[in-house]
N, C-alpha and C positions, 0 to 999 in steps of 0.2 A: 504493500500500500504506500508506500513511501516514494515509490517512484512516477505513479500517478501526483502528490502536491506536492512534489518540485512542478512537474508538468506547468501546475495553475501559477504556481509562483512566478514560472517565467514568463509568463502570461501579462502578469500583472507589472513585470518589472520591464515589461517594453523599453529598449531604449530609445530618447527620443533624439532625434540630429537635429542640429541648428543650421540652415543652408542660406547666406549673407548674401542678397545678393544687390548688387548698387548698380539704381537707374540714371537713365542718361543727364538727370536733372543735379547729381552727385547725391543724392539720397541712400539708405540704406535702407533694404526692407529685411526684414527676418523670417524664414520659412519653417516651422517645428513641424516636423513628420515622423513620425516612427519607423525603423528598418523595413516593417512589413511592409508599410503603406509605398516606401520609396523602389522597392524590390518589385510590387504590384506595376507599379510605374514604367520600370523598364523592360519589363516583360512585353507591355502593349505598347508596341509602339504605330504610331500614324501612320496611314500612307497618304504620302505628299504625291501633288498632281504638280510639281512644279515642274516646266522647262527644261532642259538641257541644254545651252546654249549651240554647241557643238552640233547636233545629230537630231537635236529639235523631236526628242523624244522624250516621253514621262518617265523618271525615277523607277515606274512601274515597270515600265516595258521593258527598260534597261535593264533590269533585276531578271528578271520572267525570263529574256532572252538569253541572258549569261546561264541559267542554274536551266534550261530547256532541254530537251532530249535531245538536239542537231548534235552536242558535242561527245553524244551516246552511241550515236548512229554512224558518225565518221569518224573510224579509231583513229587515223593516219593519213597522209599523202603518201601513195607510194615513189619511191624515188629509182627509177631503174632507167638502163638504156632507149628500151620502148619506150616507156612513159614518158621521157625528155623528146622522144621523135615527135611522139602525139603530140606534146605542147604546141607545137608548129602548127598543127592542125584543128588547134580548142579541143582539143579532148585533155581531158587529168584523171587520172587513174586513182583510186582510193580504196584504201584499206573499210570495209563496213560492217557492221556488224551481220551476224549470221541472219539474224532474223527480220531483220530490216527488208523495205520492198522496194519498188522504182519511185512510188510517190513520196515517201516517206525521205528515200534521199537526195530529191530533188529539192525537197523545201527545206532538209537542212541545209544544201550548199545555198542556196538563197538566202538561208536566215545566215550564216558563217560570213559570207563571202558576200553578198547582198548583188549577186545577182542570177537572174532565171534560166535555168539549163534547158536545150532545145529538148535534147533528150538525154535520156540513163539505159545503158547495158549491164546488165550484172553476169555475174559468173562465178559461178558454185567453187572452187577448189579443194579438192579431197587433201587431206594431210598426208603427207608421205611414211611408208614406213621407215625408222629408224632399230639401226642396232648399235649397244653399247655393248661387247663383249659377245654371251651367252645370252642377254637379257634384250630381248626387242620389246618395240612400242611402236607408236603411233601419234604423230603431231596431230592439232586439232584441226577441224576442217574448218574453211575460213571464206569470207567471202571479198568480191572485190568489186567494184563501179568503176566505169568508164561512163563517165560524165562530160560530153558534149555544151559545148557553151554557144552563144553568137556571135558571130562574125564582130572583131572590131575588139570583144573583151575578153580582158584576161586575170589568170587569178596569179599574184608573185608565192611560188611553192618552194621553189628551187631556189632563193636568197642565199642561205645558208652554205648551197653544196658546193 
């Protein structure tokens, strides 16, 4: 029973915070809340419809699009001799996930890259058998896009290589 009225005691022994905080008038206002109260606080936070100066998009969407499945669905760029030939021709080749479809990666490369592929080829690839000694296995099977763009746009893949 003991351990239940500490329980109410802490209860009761709320600490409270003093939060100063000085308006533009040089005033000082004083704010008393209790830890719950201030805890409650920042747990809910707002969502602001402000602007983005840059991209002329809402805080909202900028959020939603970063944390979005696009960046689920396109594991990689694949970077290989073909795939530098195809750049010449707007195609870019992409690592995607296995379960993914044509539509599905067509509007991530528009949401990633921000802009609309004419068309998507996809291609199943089986994993290869491997052996380490006595011991074989099997890579996982994996999928890939060749993603088509229009005339004129392009996407910088290859900066780095």
């Amino acid at each position: 029973m003991g351990l239940f009225s500490r329980k109410k005691e802490d209860k009761k022994e709320e600490k409270k915070t003093v939060k100063t905080v000085v308006l533009k008038d040089g005033k000082k206002e004083e704010n008393k809340k209790s830890m719950k109260e201030l805890y409650e606080e920042s747990s809910v936070v707002p969502v602001s419809s402000k602007k983005i100066e840059k991209t002329g998009k809402t805080e909202e969407t900028e959020k939603k699009s970063r944390s979005s499945r696009a960046y689920r669905i396109l594991i990689k760029p694949l970077v290989t001799e073909k795939a530098t030939n195809l750049g010449a021709l707007n195609k870019y080749i992409f690592a995607v996930s296995p379960k993914a479809n044509k539509i599905e990666i067509a509007k991530a490369v528009e949401e990633v890259y921000g802009i609309k592929p004419i068309g998507v080829n996809i291609i199943k690839v089986r994993g290869k058998i491997v052996r380490s000694g006595r011991i074989s296995g099997e890579r996982k099977d994996w999928k890939k896009a060749i993603v088509a763009l229009p005339e004129g746009k392009t996407i910088k893949i290859y900066e780095g290589v």
